[in-house]
C-alpha positions as CSV (number, residue, x, y, z in Angstrom):
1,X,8.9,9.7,3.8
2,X,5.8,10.2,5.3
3,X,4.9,11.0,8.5
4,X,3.4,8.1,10.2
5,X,4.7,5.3,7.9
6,X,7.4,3.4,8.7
7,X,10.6,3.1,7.2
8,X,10.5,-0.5,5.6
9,X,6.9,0.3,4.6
10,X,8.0,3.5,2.3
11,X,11.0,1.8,1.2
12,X,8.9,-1.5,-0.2
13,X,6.3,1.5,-1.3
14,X,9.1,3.2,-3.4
15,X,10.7,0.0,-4.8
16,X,6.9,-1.3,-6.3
17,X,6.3,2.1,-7.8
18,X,9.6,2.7,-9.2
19,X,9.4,-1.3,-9.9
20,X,13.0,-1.7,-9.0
21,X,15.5,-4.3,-9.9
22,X,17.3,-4.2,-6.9
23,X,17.2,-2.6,-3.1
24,X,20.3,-1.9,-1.4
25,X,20.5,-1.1,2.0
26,X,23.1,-0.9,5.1
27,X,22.0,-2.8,8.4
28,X,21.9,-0.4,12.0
29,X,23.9,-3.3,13.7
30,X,21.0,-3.5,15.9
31,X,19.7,-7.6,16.1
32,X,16.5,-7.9,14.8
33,X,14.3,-11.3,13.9
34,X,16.8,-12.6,12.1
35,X,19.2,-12.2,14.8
36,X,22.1,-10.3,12.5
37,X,19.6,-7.7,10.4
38,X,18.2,-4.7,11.9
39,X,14.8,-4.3,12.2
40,X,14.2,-2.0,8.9
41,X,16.4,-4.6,6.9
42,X,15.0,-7.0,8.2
43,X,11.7,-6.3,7.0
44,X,12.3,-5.2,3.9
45,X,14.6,-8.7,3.4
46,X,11.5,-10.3,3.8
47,X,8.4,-8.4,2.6
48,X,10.5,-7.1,-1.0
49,X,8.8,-8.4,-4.5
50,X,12.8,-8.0,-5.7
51,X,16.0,-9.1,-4.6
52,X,18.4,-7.3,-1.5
53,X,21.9,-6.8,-0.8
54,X,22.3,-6.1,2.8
55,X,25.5,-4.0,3.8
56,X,27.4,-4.3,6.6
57,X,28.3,-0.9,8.1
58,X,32.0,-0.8,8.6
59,X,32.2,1.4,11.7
60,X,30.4,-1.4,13.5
């Protein structure tokens, strides 16, 4: 990742130039927007040209 980009940003970045099917990704637990989604999921849930499964961590 690189310095000074956010995380969601370089995610979405690496999922367009690998064109990617599919983006999985755990959520902090932290509430974001959506009121269940951390911020970085949250973002990429809703900025993503492909489809997301969202993971619920367990030690939550």
């Amino acid at each position: 990742m690189e310095e000074g980009i956010s995380t969601h940003t370089s995610i979405l970045d690496f999922a367009d130039a690998k064109q990617v099917d599919l983006i999985v990704i755990a959520h902090s637990g932290k509430k974001g927007f959506l009121g269940f989604l951390g911020s970085t999921a949250d973002s990429v849930v809703r900025s993503a040209h492909c489809d997301v499964l969202v993971l619920r961590n367990k030690a939550e």
